[in-house]
C-alpha positions as a printed Julia matrix, in Angstrom:
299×3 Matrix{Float64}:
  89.41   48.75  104.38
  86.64   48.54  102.01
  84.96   51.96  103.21
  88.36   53.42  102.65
  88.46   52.48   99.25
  84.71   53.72   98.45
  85.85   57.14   99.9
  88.85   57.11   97.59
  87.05   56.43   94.28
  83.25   57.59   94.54
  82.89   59.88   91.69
  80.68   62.76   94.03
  83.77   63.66   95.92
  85.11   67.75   94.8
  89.04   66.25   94.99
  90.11   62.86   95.05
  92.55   61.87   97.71
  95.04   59.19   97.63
  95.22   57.06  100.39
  98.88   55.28  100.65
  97.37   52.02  102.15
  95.08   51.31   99.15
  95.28   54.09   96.55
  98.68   54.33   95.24
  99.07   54.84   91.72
  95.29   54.85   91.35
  93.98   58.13   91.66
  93.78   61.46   89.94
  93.18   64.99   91.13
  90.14   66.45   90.02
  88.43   69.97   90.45
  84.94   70.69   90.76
  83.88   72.98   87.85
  81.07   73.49   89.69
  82.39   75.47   92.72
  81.45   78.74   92.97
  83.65   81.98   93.29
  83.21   84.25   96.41
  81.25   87.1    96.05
  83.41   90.36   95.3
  84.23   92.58   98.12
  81.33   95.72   98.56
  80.9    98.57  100.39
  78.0    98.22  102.53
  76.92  101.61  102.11
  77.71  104.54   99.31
  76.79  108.12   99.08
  78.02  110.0    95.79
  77.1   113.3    94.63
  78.31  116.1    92.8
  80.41  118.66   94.44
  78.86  121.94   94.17
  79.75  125.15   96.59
  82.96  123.81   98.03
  85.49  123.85   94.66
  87.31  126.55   95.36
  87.37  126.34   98.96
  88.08  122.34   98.95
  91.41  121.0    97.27
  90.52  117.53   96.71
  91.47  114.7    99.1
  91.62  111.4    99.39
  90.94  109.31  102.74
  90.89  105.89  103.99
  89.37  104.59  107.18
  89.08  101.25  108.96
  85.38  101.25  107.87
  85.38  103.12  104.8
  86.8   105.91  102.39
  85.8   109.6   101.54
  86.73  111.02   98.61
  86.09  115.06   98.54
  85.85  116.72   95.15
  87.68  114.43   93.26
  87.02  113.85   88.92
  86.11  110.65   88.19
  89.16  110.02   86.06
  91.17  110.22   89.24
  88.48  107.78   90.85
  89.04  105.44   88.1
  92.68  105.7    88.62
  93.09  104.6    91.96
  90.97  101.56   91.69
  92.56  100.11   89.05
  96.11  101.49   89.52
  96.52  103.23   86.44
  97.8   106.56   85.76
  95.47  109.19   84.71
  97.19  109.55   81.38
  96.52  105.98   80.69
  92.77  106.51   80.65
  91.35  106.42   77.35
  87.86  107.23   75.86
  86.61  108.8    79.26
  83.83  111.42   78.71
  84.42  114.74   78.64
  82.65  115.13   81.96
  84.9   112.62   83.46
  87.93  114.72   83.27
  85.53  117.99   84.84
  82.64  116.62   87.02
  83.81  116.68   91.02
  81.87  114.36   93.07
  81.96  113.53   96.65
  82.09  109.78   97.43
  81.6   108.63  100.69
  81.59  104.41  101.81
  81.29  102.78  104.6
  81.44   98.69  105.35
  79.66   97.04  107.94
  83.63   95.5   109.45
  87.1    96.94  108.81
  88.36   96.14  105.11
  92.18   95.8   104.41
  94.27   98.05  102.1
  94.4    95.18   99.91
  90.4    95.22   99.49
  90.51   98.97   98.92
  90.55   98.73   94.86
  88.62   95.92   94.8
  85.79   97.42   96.78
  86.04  100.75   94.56
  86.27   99.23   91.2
  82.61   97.7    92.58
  81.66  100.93   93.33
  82.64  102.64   90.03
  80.67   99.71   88.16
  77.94   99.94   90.02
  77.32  103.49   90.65
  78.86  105.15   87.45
  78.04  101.51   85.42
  81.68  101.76   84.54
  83.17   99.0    82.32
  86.29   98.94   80.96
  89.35   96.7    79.52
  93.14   96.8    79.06
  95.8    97.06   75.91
  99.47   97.65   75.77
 101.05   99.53   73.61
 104.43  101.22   72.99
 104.88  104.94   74.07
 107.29  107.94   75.18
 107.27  107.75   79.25
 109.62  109.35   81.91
 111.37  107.44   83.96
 111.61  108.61   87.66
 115.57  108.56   89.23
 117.82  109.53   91.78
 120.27  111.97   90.85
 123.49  111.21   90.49
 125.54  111.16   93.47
 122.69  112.5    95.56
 121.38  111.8    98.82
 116.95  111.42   99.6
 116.08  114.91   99.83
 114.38  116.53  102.55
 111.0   115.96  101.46
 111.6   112.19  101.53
 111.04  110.44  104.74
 111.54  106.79  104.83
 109.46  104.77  107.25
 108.94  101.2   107.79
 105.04  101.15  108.48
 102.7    97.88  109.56
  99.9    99.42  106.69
  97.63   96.73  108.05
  97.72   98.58  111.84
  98.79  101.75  110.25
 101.7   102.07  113.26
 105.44  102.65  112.55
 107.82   99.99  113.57
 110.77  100.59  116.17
 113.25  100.68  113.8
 111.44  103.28  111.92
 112.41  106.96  111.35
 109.92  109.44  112.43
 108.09  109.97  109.05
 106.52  113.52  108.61
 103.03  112.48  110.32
 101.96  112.69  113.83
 102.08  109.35  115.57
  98.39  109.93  117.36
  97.03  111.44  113.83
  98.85  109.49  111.0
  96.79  109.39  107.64
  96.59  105.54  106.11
  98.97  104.36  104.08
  98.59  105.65  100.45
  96.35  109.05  101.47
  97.65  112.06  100.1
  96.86  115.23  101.69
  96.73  118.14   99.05
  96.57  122.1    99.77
  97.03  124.91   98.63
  99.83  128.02  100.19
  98.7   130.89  100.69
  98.26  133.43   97.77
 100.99  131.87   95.89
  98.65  129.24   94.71
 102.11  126.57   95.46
 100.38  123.06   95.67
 101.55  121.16   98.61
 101.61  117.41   98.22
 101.76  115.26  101.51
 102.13  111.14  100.4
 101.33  109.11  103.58
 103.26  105.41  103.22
 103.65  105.15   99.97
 105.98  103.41   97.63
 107.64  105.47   94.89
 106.29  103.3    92.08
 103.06  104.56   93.23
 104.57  108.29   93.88
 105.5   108.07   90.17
 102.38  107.21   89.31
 100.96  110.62   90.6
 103.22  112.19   88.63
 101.64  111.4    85.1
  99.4   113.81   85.55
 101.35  116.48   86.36
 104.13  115.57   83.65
 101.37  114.6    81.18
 103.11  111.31   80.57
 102.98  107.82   81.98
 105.56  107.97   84.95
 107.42  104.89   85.85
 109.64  103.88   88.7
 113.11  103.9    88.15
 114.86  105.19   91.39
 115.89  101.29   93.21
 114.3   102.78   96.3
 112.11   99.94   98.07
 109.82   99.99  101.35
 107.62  103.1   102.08
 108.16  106.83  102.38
 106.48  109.84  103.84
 106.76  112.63  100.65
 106.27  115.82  101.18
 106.47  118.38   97.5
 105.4   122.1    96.89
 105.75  123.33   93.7
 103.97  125.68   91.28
 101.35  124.19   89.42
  98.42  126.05   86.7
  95.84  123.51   87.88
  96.03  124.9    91.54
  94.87  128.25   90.55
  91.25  127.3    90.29
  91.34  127.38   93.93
  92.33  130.67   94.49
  90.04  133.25   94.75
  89.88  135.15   91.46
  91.09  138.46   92.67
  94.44  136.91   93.81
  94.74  134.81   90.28
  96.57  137.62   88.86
  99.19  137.71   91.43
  99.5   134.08   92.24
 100.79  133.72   88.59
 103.35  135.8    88.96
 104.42  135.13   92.2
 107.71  132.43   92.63
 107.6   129.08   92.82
 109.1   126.11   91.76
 108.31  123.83   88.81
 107.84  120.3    89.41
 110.67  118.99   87.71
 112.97  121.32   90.1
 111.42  120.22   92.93
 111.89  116.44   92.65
 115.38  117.18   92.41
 115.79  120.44   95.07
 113.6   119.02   97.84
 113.93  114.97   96.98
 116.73  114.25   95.25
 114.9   112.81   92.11
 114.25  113.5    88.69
 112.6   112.35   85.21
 114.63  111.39   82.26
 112.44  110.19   78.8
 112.32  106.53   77.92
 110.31  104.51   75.88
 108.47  101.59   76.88
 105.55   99.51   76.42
 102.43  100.54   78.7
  99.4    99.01   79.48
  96.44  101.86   78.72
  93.09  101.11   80.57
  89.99  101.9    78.29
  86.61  102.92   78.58
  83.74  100.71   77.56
  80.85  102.43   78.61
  80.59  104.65   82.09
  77.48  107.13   82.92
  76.81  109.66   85.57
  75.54  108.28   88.94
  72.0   109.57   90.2
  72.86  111.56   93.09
  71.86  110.44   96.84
C-alpha cells in the first residue's frame, strides 16, 4: 500500500491518478507544460517551378495521390486557397505576381497521407517554399448565397455519391457518380478543360461537398460564395459554361471566334444543368491576409 501511495503523489509524474483505495479526495489533475507538440505533417519531397511552355496548352489541374499531389500551372493565390480553405476573393495583400505567376508543384511523402493531412502538409509547403505567412480577420461584406431553386429537382450535372474518401471507393448504396470506377479522381480533384473552339470551360468536381463547390465559385462570381442549398454528403459536379478567363487557352487565331460563339453564363448554368443558383446576402466573412510571401527558387 505504501508504494501505491508514492505513485499517487510524487510530484515527477505528467498526470496524477487517483487511486480509489487510497487517493480519494486527494488528488488533482495536472498537465505537463513541458510536453512537446508533434512535429507538423511534411512532404518528404517538393519540386516547384514556374510553368513556362505549357500555358496555353495546359488548363490547370489539381491532383491528389496516395503518396503525394501535383499541381500543374496553377497561381499561387489558388495554392494558397486550397490549403487554408479560403476563397480566392478572401485573399488579401497577395503580390501582384501571386494572382499571375503559374507554377508547377509536385510532392511526394515517403507513406500514404490522408485527405485530412492534405492542407496541413501544403500550408508547410507554402511556408516553406514561398516563406508564406499569413493571419485571419472577419469582417462584414456583400456575399452570394448558393440555393436550390424553387421547386426544382438536382440537375443533371449533379451526381450524388456516397464515397469512403479515405479508400476513395463508392459504397453499395451509392449512385454511379460521373467517374469511372477503375479511374476515379480523389475526392476534392477537379478536372478542368477547355471545349473545343468555343473556349466553354468544363468543370468536373470529384467528391465534393457543395460548401466547398461554392467555394470555387468566388472566383468566378467575384464574391465570397457560401453554402446555402441544405444538400449534405458528396457529389460528382459536372458545369460548362462560358467564361473570359478560359480564352487564354485558346490559340489566338480562334480568340476572335470563341468570343462570339454561344455559351452559357455561369449563373445560367447552375440553374439549367444543376438546379442551383446565387441570391446576394450579407454576412460576416473571415478574409485570410498576407504577411509576407516571396517567390520560391526553382528546382
Amino acid at each position: 500500500m505504501l508504494e501505491r501511495w508514492r505513485f499517487c503523489v510524487s510530484w515527477r509524474q505528467i498526470v496524477w491518478v487517483v487511486m480509489v483505495a487510497g487517493c480519494v479526495n486527494t488528488l488533482v489533475l495536472v498537465a505537463n507544460e513541458q510536453t512537446q507538440q508533434p512535429a507538423p505533417v511534411q512532404f518528404d519531397v517538393v519540386s516547384v517551378r514556374p510553368n513556362v511552355g505549357t500555358l496555353k496548352e495546359s488548363p490547370p489541374s489539381f491532383v491528389v495521390h496516395p503518396n503525394g499531389l501535383t499541381a500543374i500551372n496553377w497561381r499561387l493565390q489558388m495554392l494558397i486557397a486550397r490549403a487554408h480553405g479560403v476563397q480566392i476573393g478572401r485573399i488579401e495583400k497577395l503580390p501582384s505576381w501571386g494572382r499571375t505567376a503559374r507554377f508547377d508543384v509536385r510532392a511526394k511523402t515517403a507513406a500514404p497521407f490522408s485527405g485530412t493531412d492534405e492542407r496541413a502538409m501544403l500550408r508547410a509547403l507554402l511556408a516553406d517554399r514561398f516563406t508564406l505567412k499569413t493571419h485571419r480577420e472577419s469582417r462584414m461584406m456583400d456575399v452570394y448565397l448558393l440555393t436550390r431553386l424553387s421547386g426544382a429537382k438536382m440537375g443533371q450535372g449533379l451526381h450524388q455519391i456516397a464515397i469512403d474518401c479515405a479508400t476513395n471507393r463508392l459504397s453499395e448504396s451509392s449512385g454511379p457518380g460521373m467517374f469511372p470506377t477503375d479511374a476515379r479522381p480523389q475526392c476534392g480533384d477537379v478536372l478542368l478543360g477547355v471545349r473545343g473552339k468555343q473556349g466553354l470551360l468544363q468543370a468536373r468536381h470529384a467528391g465534393v461537398t457543395l460548401s466547398s463547390f461554392a467555394e470555387s465559385l468566388a472566383g468566378v462570381l467575384e464574391k465570397p460564395v457560401i453554402d446555402a442549398t441544405n444538400l449534405d454528403g458528396r457529389f460528382d459536379i459536372e458545369i460548362t459554361y462560358k467564361d473570359r478567363s478560359t480564352l487564354e487557352y485558346v490559340s489566338p487565331s480562334a480568340r476572335a471566334a470563341a468570343e462570339e460563339a454561344p455559351g452559357q453564363t455561369i449563373r445560367d448554368a447552375l440553374k439549367d444543368q444543376l438546379g442551383l443558383t446565387v441570391t446576394s446576402s450579407r454576412q460576416p466573412i473571415e478574409f485570410l491576409v498576407i504577411d509576407s510571401v516571396e517567390r520560391p527558387t526553382p528546382d
